[in-house]
C-alpha positions in Angstrom: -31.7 26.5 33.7 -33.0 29.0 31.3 -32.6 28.8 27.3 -30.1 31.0 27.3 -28.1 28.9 29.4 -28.9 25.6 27.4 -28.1 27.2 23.9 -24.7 28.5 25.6 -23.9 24.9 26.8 -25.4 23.6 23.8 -22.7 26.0 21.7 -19.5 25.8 24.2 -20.0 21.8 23.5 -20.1 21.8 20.0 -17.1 21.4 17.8 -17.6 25.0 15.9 -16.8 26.4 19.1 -13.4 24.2 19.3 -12.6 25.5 16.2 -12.5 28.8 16.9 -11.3 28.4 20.4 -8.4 26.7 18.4 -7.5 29.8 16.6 -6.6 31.7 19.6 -4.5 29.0 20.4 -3.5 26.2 18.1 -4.7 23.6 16.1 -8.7 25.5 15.1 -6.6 26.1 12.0 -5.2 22.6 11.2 -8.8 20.7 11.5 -10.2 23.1 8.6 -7.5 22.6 6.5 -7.2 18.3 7.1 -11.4 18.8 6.7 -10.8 20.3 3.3 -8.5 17.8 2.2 -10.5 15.2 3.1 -13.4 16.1 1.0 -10.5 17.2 -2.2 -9.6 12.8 -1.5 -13.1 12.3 -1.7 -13.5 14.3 -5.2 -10.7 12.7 -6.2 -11.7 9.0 -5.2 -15.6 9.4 -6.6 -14.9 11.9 -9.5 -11.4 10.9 -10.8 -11.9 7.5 -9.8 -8.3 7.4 -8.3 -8.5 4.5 -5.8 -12.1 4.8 -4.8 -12.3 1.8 -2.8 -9.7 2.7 -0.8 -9.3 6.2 -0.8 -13.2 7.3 0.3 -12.3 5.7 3.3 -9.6 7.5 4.2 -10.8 10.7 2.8 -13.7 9.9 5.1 -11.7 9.0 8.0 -9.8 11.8 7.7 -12.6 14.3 8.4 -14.1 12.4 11.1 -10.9 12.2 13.0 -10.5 15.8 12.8 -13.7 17.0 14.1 -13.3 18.6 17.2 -15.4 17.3 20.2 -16.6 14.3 18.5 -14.1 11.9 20.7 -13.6 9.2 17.6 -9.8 9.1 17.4 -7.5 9.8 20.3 -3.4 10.7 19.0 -2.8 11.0 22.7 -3.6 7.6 23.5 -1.2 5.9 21.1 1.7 8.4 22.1 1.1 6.9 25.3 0.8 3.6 24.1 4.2 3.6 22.3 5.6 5.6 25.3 7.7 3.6 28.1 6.9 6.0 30.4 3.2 5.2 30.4 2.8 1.3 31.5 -0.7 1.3 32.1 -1.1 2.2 28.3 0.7 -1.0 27.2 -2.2 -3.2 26.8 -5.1 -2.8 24.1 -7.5 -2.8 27.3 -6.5 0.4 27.9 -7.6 1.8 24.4 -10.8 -0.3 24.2 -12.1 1.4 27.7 -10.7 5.1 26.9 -10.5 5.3 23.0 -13.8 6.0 20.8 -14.8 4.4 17.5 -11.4 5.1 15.2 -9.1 4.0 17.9 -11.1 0.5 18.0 -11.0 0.4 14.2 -7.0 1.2 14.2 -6.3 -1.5 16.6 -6.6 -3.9 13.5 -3.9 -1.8 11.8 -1.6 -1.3 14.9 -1.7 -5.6 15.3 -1.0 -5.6 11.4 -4.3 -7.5 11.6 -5.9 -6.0 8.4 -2.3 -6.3 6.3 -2.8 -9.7 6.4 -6.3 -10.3 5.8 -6.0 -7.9 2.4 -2.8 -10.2 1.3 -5.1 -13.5 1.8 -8.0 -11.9 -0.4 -5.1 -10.8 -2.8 -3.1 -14.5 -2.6 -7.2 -15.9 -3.5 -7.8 -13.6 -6.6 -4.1 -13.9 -8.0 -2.9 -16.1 -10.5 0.5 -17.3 -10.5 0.4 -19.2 -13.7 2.1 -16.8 -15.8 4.9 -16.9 -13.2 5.4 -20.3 -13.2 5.3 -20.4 -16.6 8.3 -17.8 -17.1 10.3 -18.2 -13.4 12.5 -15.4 -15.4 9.9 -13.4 -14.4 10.8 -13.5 -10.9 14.3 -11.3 -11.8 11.8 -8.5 -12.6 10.0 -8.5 -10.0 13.4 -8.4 -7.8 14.6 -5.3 -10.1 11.6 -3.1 -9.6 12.3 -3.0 -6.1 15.0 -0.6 -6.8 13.3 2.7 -5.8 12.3 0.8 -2.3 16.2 0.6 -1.4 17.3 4.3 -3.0 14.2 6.4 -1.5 15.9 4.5 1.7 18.7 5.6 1.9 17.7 9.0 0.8 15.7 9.7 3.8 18.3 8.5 5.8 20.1 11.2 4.6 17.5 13.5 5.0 17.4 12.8 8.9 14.8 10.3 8.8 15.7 7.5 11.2 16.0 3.8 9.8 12.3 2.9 10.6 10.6 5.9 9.0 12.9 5.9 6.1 11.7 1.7 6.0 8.6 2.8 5.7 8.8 5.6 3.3 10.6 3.3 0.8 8.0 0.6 1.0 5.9 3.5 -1.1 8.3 2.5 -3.6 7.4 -1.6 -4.0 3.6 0.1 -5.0 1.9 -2.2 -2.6 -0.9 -0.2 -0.1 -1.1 -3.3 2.3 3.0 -3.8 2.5 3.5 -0.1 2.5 1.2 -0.2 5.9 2.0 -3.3 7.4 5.7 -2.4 7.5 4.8 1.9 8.5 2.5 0.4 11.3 5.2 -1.4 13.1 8.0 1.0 12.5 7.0 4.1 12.0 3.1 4.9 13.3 3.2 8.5 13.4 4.0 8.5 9.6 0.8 6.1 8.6 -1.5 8.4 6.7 1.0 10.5 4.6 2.4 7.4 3.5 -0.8 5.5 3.2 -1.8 8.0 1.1 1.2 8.6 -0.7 1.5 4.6 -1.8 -2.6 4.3 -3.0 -2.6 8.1 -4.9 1.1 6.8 -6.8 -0.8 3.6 -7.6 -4.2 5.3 -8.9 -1.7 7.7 -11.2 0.6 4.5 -12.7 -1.3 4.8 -16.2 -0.2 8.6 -16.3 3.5 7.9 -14.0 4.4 5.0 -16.4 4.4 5.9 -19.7 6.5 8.3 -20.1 9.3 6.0 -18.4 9.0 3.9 -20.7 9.4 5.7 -23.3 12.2 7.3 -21.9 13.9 3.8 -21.7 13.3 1.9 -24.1 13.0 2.4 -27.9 9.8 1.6 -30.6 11.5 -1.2 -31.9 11.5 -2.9 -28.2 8.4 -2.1 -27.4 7.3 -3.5 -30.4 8.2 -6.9 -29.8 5.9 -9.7 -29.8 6.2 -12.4 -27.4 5.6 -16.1 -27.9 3.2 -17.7 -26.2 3.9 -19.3 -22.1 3.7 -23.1 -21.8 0.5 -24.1 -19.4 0.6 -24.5 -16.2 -0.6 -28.0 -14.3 -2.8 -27.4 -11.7 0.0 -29.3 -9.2 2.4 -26.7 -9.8 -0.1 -24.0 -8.9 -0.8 -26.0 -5.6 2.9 -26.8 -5.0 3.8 -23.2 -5.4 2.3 -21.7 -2.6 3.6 -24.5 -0.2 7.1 -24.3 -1.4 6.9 -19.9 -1.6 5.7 -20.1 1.7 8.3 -22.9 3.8 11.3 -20.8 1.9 10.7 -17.4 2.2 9.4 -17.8 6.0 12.2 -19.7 6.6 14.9 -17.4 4.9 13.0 -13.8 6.4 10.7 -14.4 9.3 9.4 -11.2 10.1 7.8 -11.5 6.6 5.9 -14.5 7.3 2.8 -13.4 8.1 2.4 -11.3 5.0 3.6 -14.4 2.6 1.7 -16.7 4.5 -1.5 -14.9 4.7 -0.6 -14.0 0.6 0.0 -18.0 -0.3 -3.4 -19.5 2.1 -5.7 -17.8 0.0 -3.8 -18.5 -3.4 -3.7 -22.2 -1.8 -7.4 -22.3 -1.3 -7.7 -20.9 -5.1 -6.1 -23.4 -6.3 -7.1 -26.1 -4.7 -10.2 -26.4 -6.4 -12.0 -27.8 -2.8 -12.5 -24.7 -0.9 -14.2 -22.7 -3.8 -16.7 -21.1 -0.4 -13.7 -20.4 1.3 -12.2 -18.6 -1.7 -15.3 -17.0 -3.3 -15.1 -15.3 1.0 -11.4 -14.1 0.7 -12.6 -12.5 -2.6 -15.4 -11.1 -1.9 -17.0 -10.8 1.4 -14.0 -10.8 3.7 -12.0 -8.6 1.0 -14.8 -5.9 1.6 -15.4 -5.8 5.3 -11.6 -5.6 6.2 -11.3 -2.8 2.9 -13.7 -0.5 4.8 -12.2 -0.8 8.3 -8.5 -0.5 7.1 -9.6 2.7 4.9 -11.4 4.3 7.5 -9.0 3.1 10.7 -5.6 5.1 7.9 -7.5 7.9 7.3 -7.9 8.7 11.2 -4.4 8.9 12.0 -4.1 12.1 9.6 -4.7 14.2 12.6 -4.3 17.7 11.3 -1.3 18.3 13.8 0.4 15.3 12.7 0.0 15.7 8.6 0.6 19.2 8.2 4.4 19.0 8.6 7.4 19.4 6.2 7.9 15.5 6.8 4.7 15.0 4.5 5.9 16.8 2.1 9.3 14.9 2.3 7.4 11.7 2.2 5.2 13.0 -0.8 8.6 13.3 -3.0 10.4 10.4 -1.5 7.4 8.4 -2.6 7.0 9.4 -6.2 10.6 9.0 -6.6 10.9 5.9 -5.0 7.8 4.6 -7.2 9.6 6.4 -10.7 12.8 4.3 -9.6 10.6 1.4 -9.3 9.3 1.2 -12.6 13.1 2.4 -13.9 14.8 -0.6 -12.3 11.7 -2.8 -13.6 12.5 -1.7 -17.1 15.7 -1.9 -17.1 15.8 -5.3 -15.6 13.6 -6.1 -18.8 16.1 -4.2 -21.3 19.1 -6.5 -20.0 16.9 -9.1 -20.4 15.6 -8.5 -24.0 19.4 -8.6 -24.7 20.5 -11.2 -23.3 17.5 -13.4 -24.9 18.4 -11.6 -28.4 14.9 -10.0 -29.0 12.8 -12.6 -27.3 11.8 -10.6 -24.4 9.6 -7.1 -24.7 11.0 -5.0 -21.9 8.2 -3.2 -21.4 7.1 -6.1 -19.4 9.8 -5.4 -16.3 7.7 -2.2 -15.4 4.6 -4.4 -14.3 7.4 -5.4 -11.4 5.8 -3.1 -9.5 3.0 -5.3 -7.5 0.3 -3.0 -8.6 -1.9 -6.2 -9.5 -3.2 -5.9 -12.5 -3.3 -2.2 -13.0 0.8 -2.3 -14.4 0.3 -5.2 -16.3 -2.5 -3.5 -18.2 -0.7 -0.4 -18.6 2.4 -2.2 -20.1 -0.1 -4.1 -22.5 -1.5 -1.0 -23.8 2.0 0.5 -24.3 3.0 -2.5 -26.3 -0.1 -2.1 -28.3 0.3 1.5 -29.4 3.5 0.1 -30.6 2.6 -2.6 -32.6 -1.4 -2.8 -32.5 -1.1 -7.0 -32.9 0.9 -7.1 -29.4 -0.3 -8.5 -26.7 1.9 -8.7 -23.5 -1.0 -9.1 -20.7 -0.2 -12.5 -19.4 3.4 -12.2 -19.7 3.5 -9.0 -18.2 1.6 -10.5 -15.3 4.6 -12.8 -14.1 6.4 -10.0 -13.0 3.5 -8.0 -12.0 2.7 -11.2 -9.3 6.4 -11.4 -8.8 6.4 -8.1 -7.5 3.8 -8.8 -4.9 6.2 -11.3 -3.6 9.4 -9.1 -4.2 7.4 -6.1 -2.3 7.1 -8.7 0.7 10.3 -9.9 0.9 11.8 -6.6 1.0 9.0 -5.4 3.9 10.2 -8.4 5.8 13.8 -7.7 5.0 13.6 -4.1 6.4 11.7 -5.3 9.5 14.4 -8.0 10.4 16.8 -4.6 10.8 14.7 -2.0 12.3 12.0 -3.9 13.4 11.5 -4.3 17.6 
């Protein structure tokens, strides 16, 4: 073999020759293009700081899955894995012996394995004292899941079938793990529009929020100081967990692995025995599972996948799921500044979103700007932890219906 004929070889095998075979066919076109937005995610994670944790390794999985010829990620496979028509495909042995590196890493998201493990760090680095402390707190969290129900229905009517439109309004309880756990059993083919639909709406909550607020509620609310929560013994914190756990299993079981996984690690918080164990969640095992459930999203936005008019519609369904979130949050706090003749700043009800503690923060600073001597952090955290619970139930809800 001459060098000609290796540099030929060398260039028909390469994935710049895919590429522009694709243009003469299909699909040369649609790698660029997911390419590019992969490295605009990655701007946007490093420069803007919008989710970086998260969203560089999606932005980077995104460009690895769509080079051509590299063999990481195979769409093919999981169509046939999800397809009754192709048996031999119904066992994970199948995609360890035929899949590349993506389709290994995805298996953890398929088996709702990484979900879980990112609820356990979450249950060991949350604090449900403030909770405890105001149980009211609970009503918000239960009110902000309005937009998860109304961004349902809506893409029911927009043709989506019950599972997608399940996952679609999970965008709306602003909770990345729930918003995949429940997409990755009903709706697959959907996971990294909404994946990235759910963390970009979270990164943008200091600029989405605000202006909702305003909107509904008026200086003088926002203005009102809160007195301080009783303390919390450290045998309800223990007790809590237990009790969450044993009810909400019991009343929704398709969200016990979500609560459970959420209430070990706030268990072995709490407990103050298993500080190693704790200190791992946190930390270690937080990390590891972050990087292989970022990368393992980000390589299902196979260009011929993403690039449809169902992004889109997921895009909009998601913001205005999320706006009706943080609407049904606040308004659950206005009825309750009413009804407690003052005594309760609504601006708290928008933390109901369980974006932990990024809307509890943002509803601080809003009561601040409005009377500098404010301080709503901790109480706005009750229903900002509420909502972590109120984002699970509803998952767990929508799974008992569509679910397999």
């Amino acid at each position: 073999m001459n060098i000609g004929e290796i540099l030929l070889n060398l260039w028909n095998d390469s994935g710049f020759a895919a590429i522009i075979a694709g243009f003469t066919s299909q699909g040369g076109w649609q790698n660029l293009v997911m390419i590019a937005f992969g490295c605009v995610l990655l701007y946007l994670a490093i420069v803007k700081k919008f989710e970086p944790l998260l969203l560089c390794g999606i932005a980077f999985g995104c460009i690895l899955t769509n080079l051509p010829g590299a063999g990481l990620y195979h769409q093919e496979l999981w169509n046939n894995f999800m397809n009754a028509e192709h048996e031999a495909y119904h066992s994970y042995g199948a995609i360890l012996r035929d899949g590349g590196l993506l389709d290994i890493f995805y298996i953890g998201v398929k088996t709702s394995l990484y979900p879980c493990l990112i609820f356990m760090g979450v249950g060991a680095m949350t604090d449900f004292g403030p909770l405890l402390s105001n149980p009211k707190s609970l009503l918000l969290g239960a009110a902000a899941q309005l937009g998860v129900f109304v961004a349902f229905f809506a893409a029911v009517a927009m043709g989506f079938t019950g599972g997608e439109a399940s996952a679609i309004g999970s965008i709306g309880g602003a909770d990345g793990p729930t918003a995949i756990f429940v997409t990755s059993q009903l709706a697959p083919h959907l996971l990294g529009a909404i994946a990235v639909a759910a963390y970009s709406y979270m990164a943008l909550i200091p600029l989405i929020q605000p202006p909702i607020m305003k909107l509904m509620t008026t200086p003088q609310q926002r203005a009102i100081k809160m007195v301080q929560t009783r303390e919390v013994s450290k045998a309800e914190k223990i007790i809590f967990p237990i009790v969450v756990t044993i009810f909400v299993a019991l009343l929704l079981p398709d969200t016990a692995a979500l609560i459970g996984c959420l209430m070990l690690g706030n268990l072995l918080k709490e407990t103050g025995v298993t500080d190693r164990l704790s200190d791992t969640m946190q930390n270690a095992l937080m990390n590891i599972v972050t990087i292989l459930l970022s990368t393992a999203v980000g390589s299902t936005m196979v260009g011929s996948n993403f690039l449809t008019g169902q992004t889109l519609a997921i895009v909009l369904l998601g913001v205005g799921a999320f706006i009706l979130s943080t609407a049904g949050g606040l308004l659950g706090g206005v009825v309750m500044c009413k009804l407690t003749k003052g005594k309760v700043n609504p601006l708290i009800g928008s933390a109901g979103v369980s974006a932990v503690p990024m809307a509890a923060r943002v509803a601080n600073v809003e009561g601040q700007k409005a009377n500098p001597s404010n301080f709503l952090l901790m109480h706005a955290m009750g229903p900002n932890v509420a909502g972590v619970i109120g984002s699970a139930i509803a998952a767990g809800f929508l799974l008992s219906i569509f679910g397999a």
